[in-house]
C-alpha positions in Angstrom: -2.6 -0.7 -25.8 -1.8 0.7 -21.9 0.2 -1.9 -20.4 2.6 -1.8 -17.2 4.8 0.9 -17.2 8.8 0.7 -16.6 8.5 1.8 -13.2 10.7 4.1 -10.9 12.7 2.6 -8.2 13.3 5.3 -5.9 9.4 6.3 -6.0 8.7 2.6 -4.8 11.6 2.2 -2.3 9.9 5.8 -0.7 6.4 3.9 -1.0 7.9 0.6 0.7 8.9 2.7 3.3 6.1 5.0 4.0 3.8 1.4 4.4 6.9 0.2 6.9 5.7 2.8 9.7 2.4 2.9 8.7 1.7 -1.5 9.0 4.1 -2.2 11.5 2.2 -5.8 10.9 3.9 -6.3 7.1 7.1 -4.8 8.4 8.5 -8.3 8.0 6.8 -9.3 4.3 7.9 -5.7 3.2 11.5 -7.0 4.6 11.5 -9.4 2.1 9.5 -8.0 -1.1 10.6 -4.1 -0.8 14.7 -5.0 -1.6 13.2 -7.4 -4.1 11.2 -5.1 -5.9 14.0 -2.6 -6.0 16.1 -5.7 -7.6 13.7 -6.4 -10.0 13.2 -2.8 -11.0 16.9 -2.7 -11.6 17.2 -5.9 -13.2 14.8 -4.9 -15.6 17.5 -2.3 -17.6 19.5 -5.2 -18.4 16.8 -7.3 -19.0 16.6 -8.4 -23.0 15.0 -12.1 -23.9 14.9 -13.2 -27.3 11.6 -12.1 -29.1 8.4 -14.5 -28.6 7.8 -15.7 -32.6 4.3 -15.5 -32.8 2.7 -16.8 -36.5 1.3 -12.6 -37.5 -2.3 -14.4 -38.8 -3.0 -16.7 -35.7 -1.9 -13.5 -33.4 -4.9 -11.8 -35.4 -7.1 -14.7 -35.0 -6.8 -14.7 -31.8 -7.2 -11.2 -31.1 -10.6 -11.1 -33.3 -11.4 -14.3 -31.4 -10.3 -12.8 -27.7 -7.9 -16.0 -26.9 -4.9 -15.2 -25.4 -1.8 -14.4 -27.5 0.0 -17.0 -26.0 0.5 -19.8 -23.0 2.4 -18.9 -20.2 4.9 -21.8 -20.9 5.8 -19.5 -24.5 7.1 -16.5 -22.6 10.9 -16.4 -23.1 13.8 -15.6 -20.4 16.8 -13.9 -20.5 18.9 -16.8 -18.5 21.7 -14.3 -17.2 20.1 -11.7 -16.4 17.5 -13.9 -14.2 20.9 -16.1 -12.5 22.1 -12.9 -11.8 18.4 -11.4 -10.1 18.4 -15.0 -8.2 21.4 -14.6 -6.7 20.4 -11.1 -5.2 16.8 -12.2 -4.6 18.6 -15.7 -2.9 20.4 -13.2 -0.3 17.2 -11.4 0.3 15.3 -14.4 1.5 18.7 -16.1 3.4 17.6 -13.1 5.7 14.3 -13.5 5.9 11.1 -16.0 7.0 12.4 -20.2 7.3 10.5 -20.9 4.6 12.5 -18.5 2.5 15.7 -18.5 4.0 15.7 -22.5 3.1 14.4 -22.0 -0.5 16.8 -19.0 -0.5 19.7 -21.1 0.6 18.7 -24.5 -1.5 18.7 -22.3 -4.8 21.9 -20.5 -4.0 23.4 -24.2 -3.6 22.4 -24.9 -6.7 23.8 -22.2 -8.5 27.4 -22.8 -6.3 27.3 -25.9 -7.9 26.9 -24.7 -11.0 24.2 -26.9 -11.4 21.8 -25.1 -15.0 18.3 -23.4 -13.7 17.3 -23.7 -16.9 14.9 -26.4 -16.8 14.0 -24.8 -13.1 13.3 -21.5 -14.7 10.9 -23.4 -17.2 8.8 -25.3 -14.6 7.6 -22.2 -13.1 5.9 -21.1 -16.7 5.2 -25.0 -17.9 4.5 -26.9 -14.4 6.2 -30.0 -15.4 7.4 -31.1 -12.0 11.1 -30.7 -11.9 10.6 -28.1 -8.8 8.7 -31.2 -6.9 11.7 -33.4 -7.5 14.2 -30.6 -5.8 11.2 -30.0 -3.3 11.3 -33.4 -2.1 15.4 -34.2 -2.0 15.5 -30.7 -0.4 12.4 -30.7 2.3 12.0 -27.4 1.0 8.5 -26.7 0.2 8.1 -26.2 -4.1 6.1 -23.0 -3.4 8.8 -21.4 -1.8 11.1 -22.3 -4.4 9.1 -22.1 -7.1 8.1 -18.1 -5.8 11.7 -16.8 -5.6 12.4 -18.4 -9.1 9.2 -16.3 -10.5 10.4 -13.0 -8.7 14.0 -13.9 -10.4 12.3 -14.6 -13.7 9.8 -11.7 -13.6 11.6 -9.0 -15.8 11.8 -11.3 -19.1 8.1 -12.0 -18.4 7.1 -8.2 -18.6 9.6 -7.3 -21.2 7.6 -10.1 -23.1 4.5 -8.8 -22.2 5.2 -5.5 -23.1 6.5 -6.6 -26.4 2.7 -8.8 -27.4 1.0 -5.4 -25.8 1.3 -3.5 -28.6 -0.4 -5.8 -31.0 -3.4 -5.6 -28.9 -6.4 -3.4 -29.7 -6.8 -0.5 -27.6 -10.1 -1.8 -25.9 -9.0 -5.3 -25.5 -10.9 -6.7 -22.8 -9.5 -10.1 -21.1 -12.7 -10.4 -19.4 -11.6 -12.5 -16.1 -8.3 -13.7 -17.8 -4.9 -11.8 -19.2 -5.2 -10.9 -22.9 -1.7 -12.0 -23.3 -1.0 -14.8 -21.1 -4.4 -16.1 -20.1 -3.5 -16.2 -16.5 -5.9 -14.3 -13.5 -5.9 -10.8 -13.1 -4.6 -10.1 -9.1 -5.5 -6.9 -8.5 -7.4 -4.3 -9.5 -7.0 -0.4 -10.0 -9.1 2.6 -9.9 -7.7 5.2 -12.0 -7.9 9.0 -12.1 -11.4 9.2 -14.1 -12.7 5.9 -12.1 -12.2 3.6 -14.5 -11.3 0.0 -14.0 -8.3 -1.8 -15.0 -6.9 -5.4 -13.3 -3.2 -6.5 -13.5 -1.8 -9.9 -14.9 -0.3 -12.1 -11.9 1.7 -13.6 -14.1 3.3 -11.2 -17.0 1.7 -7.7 -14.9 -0.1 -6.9 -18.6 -3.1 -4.3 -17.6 -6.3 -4.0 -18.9 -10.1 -2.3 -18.9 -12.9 -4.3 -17.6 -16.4 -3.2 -16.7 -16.6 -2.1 -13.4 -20.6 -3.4 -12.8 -19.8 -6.9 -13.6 -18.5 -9.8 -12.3 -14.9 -10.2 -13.5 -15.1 -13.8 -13.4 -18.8 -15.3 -14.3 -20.1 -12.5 -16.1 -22.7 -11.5 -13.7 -24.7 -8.4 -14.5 -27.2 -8.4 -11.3 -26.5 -5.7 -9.3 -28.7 -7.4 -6.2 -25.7 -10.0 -6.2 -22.9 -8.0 -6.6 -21.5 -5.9 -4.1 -18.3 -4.1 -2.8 -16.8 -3.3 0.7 -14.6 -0.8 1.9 -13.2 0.5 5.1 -12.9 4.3 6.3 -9.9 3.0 8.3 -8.8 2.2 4.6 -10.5 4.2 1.8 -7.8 3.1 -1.1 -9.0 -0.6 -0.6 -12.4 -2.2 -1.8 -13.3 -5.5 -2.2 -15.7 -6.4 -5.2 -17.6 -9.2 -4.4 -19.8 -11.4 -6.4 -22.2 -13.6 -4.5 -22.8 -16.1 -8.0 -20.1 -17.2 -8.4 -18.3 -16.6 -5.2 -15.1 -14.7 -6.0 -13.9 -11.4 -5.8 -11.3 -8.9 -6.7 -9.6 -6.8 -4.8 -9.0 -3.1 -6.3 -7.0 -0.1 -5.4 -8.6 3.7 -6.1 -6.1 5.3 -7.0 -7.6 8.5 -6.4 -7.0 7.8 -2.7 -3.1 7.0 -2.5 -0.6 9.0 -1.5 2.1 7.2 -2.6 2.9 5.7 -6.0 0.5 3.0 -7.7 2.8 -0.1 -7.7 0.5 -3.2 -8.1 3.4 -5.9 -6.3 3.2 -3.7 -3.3 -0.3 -3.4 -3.0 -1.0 -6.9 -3.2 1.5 -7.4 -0.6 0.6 -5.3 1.7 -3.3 -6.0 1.5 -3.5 -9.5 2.7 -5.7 -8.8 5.6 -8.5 -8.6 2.9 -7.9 -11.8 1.6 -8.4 -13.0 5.0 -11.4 -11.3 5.4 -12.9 -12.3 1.7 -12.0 -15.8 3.0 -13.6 -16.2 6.1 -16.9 -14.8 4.1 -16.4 -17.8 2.0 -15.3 -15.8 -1.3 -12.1 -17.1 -3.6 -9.7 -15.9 -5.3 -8.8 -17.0 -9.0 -4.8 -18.1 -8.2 -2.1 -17.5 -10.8 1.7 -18.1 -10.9 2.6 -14.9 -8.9 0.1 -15.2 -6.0 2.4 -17.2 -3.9 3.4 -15.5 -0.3 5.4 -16.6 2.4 
């Protein structure tokens, strides 16, 4: 099964750069995101959690039965190796936005103190409200710190989705949820022949859906589905389904001339959430949708 690919560093660094001149308006996101990508990207070679035990007859259950292969809260993490990307991503945000220079700071506290991330690691995946508690003796807004501890945590998460990929059929479908983790898809992708894929927010996983219906409801009237794009930008579309009122962005591929790296795209394509917003669409949030 096609899932995210390990992905070249110096290609994206060239792509971060290229979208630098070109939107002098995400100059200051792409500040922040482009060194952490690079990080990431770098992390991910030294990257190794321990396997995710999954019972071989309920995997094929729920792959007959198109459940997810697992909850989010059963990915595992490779503790160093994300300690070691938090510090890095820590000192990426000290230098950016206030919002992330105090989440930045708080976490790298933390870690001076020798104080285990464990458990902090865990409530980005499980929710269970230790990052409130630190929030709240902090005055540093959970988001924040719950966003740089996903970006730090991010490599184990793929290396686990990459792992659970392979046991999936070739035309697994996800519908409007990850095949592997259950969580919404947050963007979508275009490829060389026009077909369309959408990309985990959580784990990255990709997969095929049906590009003439509704990701999220399963609406198949064409009179209430619709997508926009702009001439000004003829990579970007937005799908739009007036049922249910969501909608998807998605990248064609087709039209880039820079490398296809999903993190970056959603980054630097904010202005059409605006825009979807103020036409009173939504998006379906998952765990790595947060910006500053």
């Amino acid at each position: 099964m096609p899932h995210m690919p390990l992905w070249d560093a110096a290609a994206v660094e060239k792509a971060v750069a290229q979208l630098t001149a070109e939107r002098p308006a995400y100059a200051s996101i792409l500040g922040f995101y482009g060194p952490v990508f690079t990080a990431q990207i770098k992390a991910a070679s030294h990257t190794s959690p321990a396997s995710i035990a999954v019972d071989e007859s309920i995997l094929k259950m729920k792959i007959k039965e198109g459940f997810s292969l697992i909850a989010p809260a059963d990915f595992t993490i490779d503790f160093p190796a994300a300690e070691k990307l938090l510090a890095d991503v820590c000192s990426i945000a000290a230098v950016s936005g206030k919002k992330l220079s105090g989440a930045g700071k708080e976490l790298a506290l933390a870690m001076a103190a020798g104080e285990s991330l464990e458990d902090l690691f865990h409530d980005v995946l499980d929710n269970k409200g230790r990052l409130d508690a630190m929030a709240e003796k902090s005055n540093v807004p959970a988001d924040m710190l719950s966003l740089l501890l996903y970006l730090s945590i991010k490599p184990s998460i793929e290396f686990g989705s990459r792992q659970l990929a392979e046991s999936l059929e070739e035309n697994a479908n996800g519908h409007g949820s990850c095949p592997i983790c259950g969580s919404a898809p947050i963007i979508g992708e275009l490829d060389a022949d026009g077909r369309l894929w959408v990309h985990c927010s959580l784990c990255g996983h990709r997969w095929p859906v049906e590009r003439m219906v509704c990701l999220f409801c399963q609406n198949r009237d064409s009179a209430s589905l619709e997508y926009q794009y702009s001439e000004n930008e003829p990579e970007y579309r937005l799908y739009l389904c007036n049922a249910c009122r969501h909608y998807l962005k998605v990248v064609d591929t087709r039209k880039l001339d820079r490398i296809f790296f999903p993190p970056l795209e959603q980054a630097v394509s904010l202005h059409l959430d605006l825009m979807a917003s103020e036409k009173g669409f939504a998006h379906v949030m998952g765990a790595g949708t947060a910006m500053p």
